[in-house]
N, CA, C and O atoms as a Tinker XYZ file with bonds, in Angstrom:
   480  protein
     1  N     98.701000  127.778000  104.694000    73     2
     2  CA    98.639000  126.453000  104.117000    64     1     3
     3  C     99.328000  125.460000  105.057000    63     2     4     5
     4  O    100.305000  125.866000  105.687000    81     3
     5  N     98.909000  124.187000  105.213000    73     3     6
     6  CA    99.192000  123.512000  106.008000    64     5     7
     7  C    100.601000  122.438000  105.101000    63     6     8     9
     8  O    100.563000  121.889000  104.000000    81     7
     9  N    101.254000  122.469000  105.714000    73     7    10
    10  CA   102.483000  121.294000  105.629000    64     9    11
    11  C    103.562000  120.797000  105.890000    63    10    12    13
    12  O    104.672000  121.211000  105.556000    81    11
    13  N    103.294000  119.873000  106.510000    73    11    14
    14  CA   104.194000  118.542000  107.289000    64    13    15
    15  C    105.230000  118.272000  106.701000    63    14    16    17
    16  O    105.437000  117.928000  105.537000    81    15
    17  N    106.245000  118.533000  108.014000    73    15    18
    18  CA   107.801000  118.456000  107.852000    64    17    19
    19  C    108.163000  117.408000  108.203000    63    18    20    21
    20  O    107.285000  116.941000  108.930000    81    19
    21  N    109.350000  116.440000  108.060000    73    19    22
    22  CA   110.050000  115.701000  108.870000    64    21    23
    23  C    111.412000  115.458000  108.302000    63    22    24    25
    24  O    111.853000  115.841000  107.218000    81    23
    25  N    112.137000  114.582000  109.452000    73    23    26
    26  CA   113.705000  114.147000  108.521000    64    25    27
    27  C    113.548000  113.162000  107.379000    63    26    28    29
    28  O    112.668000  112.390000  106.996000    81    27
    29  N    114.845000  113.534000  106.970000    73    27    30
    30  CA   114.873000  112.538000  105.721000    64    29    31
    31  C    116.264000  112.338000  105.053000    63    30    32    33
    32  O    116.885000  113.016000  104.234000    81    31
    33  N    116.522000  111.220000  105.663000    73    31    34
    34  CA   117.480000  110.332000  104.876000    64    33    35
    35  C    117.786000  110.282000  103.251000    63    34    36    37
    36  O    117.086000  109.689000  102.431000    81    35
    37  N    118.762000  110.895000  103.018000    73    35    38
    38  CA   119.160000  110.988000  101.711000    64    37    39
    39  C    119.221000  109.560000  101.198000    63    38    40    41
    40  O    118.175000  108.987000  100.893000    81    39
    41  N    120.272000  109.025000  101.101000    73    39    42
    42  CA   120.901000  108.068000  100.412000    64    41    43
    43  C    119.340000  106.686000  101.003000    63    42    44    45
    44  O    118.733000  105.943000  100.232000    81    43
    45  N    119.214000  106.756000  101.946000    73    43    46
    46  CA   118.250000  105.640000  102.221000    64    45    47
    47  C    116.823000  105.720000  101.607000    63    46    48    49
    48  O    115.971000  104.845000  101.764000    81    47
    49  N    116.630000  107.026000  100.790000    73    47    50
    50  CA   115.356000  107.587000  101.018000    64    49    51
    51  C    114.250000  106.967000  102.038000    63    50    52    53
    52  O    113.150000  106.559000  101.665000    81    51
    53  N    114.725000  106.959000  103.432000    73    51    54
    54  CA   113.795000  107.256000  104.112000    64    53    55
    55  C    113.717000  107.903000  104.902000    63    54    56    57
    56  O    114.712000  108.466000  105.360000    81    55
    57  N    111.849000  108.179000  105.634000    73    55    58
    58  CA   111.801000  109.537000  106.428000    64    57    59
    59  C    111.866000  109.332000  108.093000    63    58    60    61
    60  O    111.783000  108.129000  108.341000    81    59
    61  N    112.003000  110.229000  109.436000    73    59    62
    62  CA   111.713000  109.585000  110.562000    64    61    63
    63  C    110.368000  109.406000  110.147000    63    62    64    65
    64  O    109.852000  109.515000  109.035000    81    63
    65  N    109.567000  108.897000  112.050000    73    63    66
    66  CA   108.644000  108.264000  111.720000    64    65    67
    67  C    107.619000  109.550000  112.022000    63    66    68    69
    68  O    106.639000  108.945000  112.458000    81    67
    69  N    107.349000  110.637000  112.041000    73    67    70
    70  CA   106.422000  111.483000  112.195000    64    69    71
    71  C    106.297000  112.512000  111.922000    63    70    72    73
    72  O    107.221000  113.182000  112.383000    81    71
    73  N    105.433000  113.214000  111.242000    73    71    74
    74  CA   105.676000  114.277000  110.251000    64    73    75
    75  C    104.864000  115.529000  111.097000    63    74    76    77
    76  O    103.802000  115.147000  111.590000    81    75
    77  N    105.166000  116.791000  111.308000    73    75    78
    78  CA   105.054000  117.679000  112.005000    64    77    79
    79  C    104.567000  118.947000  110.875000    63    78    80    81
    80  O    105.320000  119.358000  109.993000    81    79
    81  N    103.294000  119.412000  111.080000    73    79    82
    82  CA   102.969000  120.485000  110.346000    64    81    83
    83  C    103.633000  121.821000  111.115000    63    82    84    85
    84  O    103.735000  122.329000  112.232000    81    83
    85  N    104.007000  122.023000  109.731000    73    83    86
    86  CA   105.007000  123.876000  110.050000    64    85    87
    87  C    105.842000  123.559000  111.110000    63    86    88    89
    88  O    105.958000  124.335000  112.059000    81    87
    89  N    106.465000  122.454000  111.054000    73    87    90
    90  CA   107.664000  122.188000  111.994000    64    89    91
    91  C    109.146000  122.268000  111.800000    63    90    92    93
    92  O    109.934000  122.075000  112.726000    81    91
    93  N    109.575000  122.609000  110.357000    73    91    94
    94  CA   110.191000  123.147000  109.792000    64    93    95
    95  C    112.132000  124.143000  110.700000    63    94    96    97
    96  O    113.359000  124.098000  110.605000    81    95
    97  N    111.435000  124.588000  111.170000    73    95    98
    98  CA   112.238000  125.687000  112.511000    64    97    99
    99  C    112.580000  124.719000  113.111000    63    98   100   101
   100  O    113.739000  124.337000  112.954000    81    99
   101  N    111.786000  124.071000  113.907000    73    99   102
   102  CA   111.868000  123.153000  114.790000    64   101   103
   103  C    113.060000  121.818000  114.878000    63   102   104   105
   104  O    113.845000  121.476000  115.763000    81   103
   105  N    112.707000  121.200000  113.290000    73   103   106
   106  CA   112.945000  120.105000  112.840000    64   105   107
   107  C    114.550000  120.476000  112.401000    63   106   108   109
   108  O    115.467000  119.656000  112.361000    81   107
   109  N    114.636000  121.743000  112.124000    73   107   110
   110  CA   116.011000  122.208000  111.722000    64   109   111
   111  C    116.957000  122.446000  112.256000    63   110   112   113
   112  O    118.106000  122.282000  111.846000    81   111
   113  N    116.347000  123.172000  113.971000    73   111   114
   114  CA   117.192000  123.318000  115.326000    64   113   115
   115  C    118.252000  121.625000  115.822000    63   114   116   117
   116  O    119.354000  121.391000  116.318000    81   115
   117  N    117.045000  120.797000  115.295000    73   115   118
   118  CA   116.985000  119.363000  115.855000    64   117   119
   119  C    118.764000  118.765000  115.357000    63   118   120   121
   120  O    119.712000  118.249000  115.949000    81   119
   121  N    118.436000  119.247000  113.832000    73   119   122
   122  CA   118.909000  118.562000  112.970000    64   121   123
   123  C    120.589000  119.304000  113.553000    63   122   124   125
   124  O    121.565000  118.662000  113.942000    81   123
   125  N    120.474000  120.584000  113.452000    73   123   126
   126  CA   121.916000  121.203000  113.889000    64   125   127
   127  C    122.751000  120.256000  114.956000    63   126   128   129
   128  O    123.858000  119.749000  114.774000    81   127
   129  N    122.120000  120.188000  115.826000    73   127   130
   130  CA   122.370000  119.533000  116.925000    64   129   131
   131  C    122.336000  118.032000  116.984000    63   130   132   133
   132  O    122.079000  117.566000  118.094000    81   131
   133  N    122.570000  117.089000  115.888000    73   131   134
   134  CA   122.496000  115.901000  114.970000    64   133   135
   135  C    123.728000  115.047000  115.980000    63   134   136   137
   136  O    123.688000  113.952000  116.540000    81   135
   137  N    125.000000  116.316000  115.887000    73   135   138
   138  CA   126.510000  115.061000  116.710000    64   137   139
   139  C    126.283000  115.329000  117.823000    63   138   140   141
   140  O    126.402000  114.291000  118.474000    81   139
   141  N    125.961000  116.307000  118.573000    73   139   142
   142  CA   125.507000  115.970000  120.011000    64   141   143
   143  C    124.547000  114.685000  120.282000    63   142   144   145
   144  O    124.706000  114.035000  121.316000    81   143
   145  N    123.870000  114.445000  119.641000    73   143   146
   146  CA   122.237000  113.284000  119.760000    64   145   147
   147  C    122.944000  112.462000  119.424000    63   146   148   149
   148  O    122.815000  111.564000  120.257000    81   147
   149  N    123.780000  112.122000  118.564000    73   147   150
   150  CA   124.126000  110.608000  118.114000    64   149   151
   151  C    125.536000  110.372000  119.493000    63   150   152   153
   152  O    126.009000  109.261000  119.731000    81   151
   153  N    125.791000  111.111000  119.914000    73   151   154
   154  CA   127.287000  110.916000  120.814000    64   153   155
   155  C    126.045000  110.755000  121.845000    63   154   156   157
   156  O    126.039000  109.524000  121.852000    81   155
   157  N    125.259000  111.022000  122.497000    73   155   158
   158  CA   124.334000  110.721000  123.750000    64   157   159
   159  C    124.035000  109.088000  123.098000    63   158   160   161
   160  O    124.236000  108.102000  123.806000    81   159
   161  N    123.618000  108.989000  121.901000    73   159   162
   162  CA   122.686000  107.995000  121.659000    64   161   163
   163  C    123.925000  106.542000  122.009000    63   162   164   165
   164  O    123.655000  105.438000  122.482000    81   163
   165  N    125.214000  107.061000  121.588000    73   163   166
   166  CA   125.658000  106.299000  121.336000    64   165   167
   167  C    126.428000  105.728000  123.022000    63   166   168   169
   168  O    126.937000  104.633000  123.264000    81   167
   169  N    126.266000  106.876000  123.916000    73   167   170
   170  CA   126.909000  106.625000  125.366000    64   169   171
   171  C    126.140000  106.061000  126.051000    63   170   172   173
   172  O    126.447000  105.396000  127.040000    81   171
   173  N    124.643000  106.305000  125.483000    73   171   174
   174  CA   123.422000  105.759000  126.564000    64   173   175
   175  C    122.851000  104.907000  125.491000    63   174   176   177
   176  O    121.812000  105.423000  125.079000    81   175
   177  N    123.037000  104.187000  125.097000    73   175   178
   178  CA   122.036000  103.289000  123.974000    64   177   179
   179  C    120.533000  103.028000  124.182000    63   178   180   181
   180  O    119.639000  103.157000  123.345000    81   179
   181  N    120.418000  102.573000  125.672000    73   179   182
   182  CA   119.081000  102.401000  126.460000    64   181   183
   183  C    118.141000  103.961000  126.645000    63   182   184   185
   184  O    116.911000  104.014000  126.663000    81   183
   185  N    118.668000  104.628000  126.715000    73   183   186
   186  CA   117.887000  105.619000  126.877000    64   185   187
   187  C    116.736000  106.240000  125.594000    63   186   188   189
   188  O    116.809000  105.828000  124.436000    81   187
   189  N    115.986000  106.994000  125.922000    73   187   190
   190  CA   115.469000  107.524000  124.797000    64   189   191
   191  C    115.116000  108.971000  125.045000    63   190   192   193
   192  O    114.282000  109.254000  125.905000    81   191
   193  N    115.695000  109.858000  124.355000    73   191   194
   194  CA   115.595000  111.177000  123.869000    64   193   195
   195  C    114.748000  111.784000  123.427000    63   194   196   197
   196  O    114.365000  111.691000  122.260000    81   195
   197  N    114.126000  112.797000  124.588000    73   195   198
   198  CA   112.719000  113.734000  123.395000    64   197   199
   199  C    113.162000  114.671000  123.199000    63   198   200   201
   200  O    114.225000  115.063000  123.680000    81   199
   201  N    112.160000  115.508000  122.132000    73   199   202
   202  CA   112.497000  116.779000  122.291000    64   201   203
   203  C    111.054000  116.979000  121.729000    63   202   204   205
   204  O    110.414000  116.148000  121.085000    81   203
   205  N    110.624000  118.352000  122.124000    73   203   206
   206  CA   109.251000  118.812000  121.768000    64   205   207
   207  C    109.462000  119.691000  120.548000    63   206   208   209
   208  O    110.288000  120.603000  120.571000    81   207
   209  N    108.451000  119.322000  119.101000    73   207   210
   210  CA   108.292000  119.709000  117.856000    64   209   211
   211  C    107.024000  120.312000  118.455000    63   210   212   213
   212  O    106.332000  119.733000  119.292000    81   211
   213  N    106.829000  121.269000  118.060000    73   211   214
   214  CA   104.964000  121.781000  117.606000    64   213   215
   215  C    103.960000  121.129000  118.355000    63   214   216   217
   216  O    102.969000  120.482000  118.018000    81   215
   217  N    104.609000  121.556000  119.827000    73   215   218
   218  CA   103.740000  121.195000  121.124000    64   217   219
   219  C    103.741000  119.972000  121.422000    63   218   220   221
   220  O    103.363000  119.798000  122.581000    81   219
   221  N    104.286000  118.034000  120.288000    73   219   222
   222  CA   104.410000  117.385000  120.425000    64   221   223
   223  C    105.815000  117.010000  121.014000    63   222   224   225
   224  O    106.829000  117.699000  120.897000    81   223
   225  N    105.707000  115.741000  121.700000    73   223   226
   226  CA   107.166000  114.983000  121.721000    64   225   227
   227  C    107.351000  114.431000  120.952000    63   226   228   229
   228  O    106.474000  114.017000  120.194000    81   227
   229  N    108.859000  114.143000  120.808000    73   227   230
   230  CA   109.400000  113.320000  119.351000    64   229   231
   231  C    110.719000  112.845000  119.698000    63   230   232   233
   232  O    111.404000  113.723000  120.222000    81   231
   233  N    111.257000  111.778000  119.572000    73   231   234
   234  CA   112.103000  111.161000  119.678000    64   233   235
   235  C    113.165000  110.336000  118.495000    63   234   236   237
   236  O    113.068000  109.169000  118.115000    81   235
   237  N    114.355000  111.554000  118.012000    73   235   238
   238  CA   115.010000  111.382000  116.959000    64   237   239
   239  C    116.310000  110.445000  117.186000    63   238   240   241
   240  O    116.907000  110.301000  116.119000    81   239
   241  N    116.893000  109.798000  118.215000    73   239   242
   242  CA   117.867000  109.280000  118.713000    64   241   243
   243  C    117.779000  107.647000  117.919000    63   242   244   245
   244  O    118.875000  107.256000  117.517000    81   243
   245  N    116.727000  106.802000  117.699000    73   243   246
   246  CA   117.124000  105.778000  116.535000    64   245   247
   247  C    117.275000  106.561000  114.761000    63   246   248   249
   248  O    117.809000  106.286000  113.686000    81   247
   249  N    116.611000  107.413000  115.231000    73   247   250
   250  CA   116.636000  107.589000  113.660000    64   249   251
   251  C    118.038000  107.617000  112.740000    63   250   252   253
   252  O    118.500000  106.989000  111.787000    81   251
   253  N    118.468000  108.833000  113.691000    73   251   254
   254  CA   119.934000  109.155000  113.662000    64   253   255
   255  C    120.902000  108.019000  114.176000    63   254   256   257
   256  O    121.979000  108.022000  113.579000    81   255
   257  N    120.795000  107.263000  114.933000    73   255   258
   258  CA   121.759000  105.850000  115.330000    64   257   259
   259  C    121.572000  104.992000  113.536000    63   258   260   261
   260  O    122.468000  105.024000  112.693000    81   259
   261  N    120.424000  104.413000  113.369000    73   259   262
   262  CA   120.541000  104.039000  111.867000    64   261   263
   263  C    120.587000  104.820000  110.594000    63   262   264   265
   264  O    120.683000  104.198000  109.536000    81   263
   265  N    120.531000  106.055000  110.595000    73   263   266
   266  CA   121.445000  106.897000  109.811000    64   265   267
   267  C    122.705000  107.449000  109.598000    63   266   268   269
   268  O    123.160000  108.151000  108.695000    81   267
   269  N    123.322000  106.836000  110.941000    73   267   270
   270  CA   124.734000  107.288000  110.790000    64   269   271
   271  C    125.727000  107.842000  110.403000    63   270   272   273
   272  O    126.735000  107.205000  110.710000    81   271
   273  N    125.919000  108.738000  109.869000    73   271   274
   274  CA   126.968000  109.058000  108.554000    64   273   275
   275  C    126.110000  109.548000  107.391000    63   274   276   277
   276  O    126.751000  109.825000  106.377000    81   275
   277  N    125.169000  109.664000  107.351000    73   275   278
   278  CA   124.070000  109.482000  106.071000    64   277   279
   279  C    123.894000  111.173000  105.624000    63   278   280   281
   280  O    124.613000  112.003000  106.179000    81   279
   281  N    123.364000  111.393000  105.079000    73   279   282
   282  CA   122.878000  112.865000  104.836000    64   281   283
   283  C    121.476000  113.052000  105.598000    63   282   284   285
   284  O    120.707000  112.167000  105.973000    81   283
   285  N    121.380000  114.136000  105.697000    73   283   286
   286  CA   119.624000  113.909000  106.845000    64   285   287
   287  C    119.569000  115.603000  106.193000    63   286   288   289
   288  O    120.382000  116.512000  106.359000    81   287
   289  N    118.466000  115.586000  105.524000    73   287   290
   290  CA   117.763000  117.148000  105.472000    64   289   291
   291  C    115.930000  116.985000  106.111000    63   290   292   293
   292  O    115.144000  116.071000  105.860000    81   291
   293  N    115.735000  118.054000  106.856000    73   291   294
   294  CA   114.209000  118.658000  106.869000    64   293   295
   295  C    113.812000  118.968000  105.389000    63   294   296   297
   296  O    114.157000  119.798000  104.548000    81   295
   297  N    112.772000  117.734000  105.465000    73   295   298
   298  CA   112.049000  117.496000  103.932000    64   297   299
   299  C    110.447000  118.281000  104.464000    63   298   300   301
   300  O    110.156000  118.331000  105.659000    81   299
   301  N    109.671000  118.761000  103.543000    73   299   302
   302  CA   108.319000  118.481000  103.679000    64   301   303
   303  C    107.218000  117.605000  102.844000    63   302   304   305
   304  O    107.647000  117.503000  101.695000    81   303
   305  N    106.361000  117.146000  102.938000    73   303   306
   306  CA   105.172000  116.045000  102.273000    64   305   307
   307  C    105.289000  116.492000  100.633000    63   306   308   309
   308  O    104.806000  115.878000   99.682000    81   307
   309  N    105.883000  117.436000  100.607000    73   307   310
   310  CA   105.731000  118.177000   98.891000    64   309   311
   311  C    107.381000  117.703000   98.248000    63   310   312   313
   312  O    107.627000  117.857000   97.052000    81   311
   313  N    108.224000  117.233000   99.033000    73   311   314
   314  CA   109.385000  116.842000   98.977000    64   313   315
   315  C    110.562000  117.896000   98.877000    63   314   316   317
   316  O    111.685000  117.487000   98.581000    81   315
   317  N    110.323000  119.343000   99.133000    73   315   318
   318  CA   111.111000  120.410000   99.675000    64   317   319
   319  C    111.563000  120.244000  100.509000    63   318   320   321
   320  O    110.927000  120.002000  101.535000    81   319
   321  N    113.308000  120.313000  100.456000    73   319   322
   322  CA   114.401000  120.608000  101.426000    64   321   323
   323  C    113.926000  122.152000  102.098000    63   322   324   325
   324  O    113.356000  123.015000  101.430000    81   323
   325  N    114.273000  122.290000  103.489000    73   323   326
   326  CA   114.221000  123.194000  104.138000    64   325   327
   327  C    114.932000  124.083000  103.977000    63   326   328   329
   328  O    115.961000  123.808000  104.595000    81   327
   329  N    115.089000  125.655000  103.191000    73   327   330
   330  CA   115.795000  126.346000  102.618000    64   329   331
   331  C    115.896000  126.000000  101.166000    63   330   332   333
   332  O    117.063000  126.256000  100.868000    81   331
   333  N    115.283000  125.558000  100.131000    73   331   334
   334  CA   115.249000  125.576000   99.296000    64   333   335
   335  C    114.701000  126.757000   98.470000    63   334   336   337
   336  O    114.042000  127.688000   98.933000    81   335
   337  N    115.079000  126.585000   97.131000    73   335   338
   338  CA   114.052000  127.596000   96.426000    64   337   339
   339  C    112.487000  127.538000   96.100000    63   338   340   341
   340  O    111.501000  128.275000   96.146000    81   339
   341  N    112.790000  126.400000   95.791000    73   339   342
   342  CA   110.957000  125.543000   95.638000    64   341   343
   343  C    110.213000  126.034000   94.786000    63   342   344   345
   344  O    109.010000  126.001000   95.046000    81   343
   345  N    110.593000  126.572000   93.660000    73   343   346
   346  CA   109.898000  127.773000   92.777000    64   345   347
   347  C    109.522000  126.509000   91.606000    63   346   348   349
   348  O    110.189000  125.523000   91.289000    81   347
   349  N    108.031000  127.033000   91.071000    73   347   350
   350  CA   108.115000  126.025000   89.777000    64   349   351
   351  C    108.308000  126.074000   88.753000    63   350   352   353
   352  O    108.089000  127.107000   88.121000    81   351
   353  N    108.946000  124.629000   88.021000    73   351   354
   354  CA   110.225000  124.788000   87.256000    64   353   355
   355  C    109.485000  123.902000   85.781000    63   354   356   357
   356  O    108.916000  122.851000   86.072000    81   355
   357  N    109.489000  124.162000   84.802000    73   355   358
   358  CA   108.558000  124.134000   83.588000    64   357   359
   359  C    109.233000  123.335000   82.633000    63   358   360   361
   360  O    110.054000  124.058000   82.068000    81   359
   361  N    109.284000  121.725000   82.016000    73   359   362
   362  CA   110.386000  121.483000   81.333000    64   361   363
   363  C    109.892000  121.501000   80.064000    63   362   364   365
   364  O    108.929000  120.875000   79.623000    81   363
   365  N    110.952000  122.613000   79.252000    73   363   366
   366  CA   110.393000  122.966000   77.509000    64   365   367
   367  C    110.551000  121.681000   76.793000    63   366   368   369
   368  O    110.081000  121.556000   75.662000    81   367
   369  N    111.214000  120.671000   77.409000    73   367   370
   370  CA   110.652000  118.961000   76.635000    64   369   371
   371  C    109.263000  118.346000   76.689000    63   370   372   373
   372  O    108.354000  118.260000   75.863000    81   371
   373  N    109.429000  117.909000   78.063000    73   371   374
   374  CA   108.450000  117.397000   77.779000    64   373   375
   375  C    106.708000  117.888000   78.658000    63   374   376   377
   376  O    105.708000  117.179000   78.767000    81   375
   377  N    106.957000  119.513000   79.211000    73   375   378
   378  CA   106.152000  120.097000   79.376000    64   377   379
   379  C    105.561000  119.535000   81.157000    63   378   380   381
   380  O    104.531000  119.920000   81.711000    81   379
   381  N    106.473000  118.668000   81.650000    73   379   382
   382  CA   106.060000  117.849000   82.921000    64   381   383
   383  C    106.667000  119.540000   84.224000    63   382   384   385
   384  O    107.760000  120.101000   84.159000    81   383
   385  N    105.791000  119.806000   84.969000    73   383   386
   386  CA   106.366000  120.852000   86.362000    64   385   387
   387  C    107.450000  119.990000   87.287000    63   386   388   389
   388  O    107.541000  118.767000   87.178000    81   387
   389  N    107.970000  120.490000   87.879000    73   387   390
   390  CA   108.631000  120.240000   88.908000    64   389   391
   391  C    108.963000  121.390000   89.971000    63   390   392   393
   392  O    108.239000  122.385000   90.003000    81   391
   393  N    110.457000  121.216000   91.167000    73   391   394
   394  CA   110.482000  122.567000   91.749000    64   393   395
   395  C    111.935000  122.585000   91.980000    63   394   396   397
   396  O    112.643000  121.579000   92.001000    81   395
   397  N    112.281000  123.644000   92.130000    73   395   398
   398  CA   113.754000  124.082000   92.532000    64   397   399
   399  C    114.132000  123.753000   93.281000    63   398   400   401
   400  O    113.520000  124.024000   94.314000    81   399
   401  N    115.683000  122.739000   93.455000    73   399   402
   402  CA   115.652000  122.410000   94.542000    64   401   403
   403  C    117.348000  122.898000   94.739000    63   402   404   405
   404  O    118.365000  122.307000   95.101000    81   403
   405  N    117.074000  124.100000   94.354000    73   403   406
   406  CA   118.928000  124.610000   94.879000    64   405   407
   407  C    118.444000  125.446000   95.932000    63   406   408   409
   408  O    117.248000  125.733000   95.968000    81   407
   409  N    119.048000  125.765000   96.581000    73   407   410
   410  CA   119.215000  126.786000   98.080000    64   409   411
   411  C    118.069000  127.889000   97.327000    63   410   412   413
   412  O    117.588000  127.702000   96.210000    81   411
   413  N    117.803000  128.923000   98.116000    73   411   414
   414  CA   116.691000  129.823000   98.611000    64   413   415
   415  C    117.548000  131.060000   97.814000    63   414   416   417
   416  O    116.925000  131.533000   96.864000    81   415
   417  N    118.689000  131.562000   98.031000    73   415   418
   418  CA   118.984000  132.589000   97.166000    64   417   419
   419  C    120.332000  132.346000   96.033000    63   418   420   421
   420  O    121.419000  132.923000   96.042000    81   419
   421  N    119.940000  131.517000   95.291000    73   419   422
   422  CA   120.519000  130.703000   94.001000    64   421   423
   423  C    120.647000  131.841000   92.940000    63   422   424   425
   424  O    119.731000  132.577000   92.573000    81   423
   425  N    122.006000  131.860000   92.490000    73   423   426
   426  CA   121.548000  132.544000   90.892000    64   425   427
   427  C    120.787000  131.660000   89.612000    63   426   428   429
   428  O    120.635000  130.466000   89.352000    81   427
   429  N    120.486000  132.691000   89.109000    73   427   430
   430  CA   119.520000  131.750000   88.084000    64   429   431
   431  C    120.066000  130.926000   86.881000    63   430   432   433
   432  O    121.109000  131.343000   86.377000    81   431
   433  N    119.565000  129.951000   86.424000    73   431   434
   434  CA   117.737000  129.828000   86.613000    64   433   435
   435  C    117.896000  128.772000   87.109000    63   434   436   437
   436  O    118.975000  128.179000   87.115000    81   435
   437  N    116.866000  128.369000   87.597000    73   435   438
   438  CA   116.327000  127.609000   88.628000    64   437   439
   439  C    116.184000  125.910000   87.677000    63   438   440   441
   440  O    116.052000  125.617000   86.489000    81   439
   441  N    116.311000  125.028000   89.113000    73   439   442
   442  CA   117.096000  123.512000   88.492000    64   441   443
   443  C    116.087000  122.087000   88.944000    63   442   444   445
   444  O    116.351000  121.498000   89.992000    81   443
   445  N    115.150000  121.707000   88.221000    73   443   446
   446  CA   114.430000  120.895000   88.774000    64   445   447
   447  C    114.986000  120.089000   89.913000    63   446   448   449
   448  O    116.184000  120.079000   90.195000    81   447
   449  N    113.939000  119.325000   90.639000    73   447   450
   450  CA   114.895000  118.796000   91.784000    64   449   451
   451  C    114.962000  117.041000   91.386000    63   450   452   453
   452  O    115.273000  116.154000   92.180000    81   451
   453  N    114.657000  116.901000   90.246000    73   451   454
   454  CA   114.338000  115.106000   89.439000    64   453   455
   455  C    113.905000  114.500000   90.550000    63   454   456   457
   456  O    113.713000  114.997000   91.659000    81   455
   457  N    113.727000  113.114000   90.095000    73   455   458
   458  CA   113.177000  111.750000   90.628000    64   457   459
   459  C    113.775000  111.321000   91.814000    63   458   460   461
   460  O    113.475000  110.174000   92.143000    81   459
   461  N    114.589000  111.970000   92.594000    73   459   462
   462  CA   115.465000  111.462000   93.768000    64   461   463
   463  C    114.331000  111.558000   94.783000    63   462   464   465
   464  O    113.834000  110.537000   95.257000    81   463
   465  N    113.940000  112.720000   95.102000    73   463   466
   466  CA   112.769000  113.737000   96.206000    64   465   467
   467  C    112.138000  112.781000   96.193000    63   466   468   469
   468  O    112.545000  111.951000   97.006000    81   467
   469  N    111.112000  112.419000   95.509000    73   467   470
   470  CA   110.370000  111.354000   95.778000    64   469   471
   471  C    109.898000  110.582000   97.153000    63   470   472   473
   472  O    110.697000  109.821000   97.700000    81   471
   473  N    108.884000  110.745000   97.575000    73   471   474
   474  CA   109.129000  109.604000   99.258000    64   473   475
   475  C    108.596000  108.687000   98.641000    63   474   476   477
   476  O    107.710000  108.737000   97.788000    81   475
   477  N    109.328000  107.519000   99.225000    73   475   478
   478  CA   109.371000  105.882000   99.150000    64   477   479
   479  C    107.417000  105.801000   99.391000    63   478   480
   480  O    106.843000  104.713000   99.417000    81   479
């Protein structure tokens, strides 16, 4: 099944600008390595930073300069955090699905992920 990863700004809800199918691995390596990129971004301002996602280039160095401090998780188009549980989650109110959005090996039971996920 096909689906497109990218960053994503917590508190801002917003995403970078390009979304990478099954980039996931990729997008996560990126993310580790978050205070190294912002300490370059911030010594070289002029410069611009690639790094190759899924055979593409991509360039995360504004993203992270105007995220600053922010929370940043690898989201995908379905609004799954990377390592999540993602399992679907059934509400005995009002009968609406949703998905798990606690970590991957969570004790149970499993915790909708509400209206936050959402992309803008």
């Amino acid at each position: 099944m096909s689906t497109d990863w990218f960053l994503y700004c917590v508190p801002c809800a917003a995403q970078s600008g390009e979304e990478f199918n099954h980039g996931e691995d990729d997008l996560a390596s990126i993310l580790a390595q978050r205070p190294a990129i912002e300490a370059a971004v911030e010594s070289m301002p002029e410069a611009r930073i690639q790094f190759e996602v899924c055979g593409r280039d991509a360039e995360f160095g504004a993203f992270f300069a105007a995220h600053r401090g922010h929370e940043v998780r690898v989201r995908n188009e379905y609004g799954d955090d990377f390592g999540s549980c993602a399992k679907r989650v059934d509400c005995a109110a009002c009968g609406n699905a949703d998905r798990c959005g606690l970590p991957r090996d969570h004790d149970p039971p499993c915790k909708p992920r509400g209206p936050r996920w959402r992309r803008p």
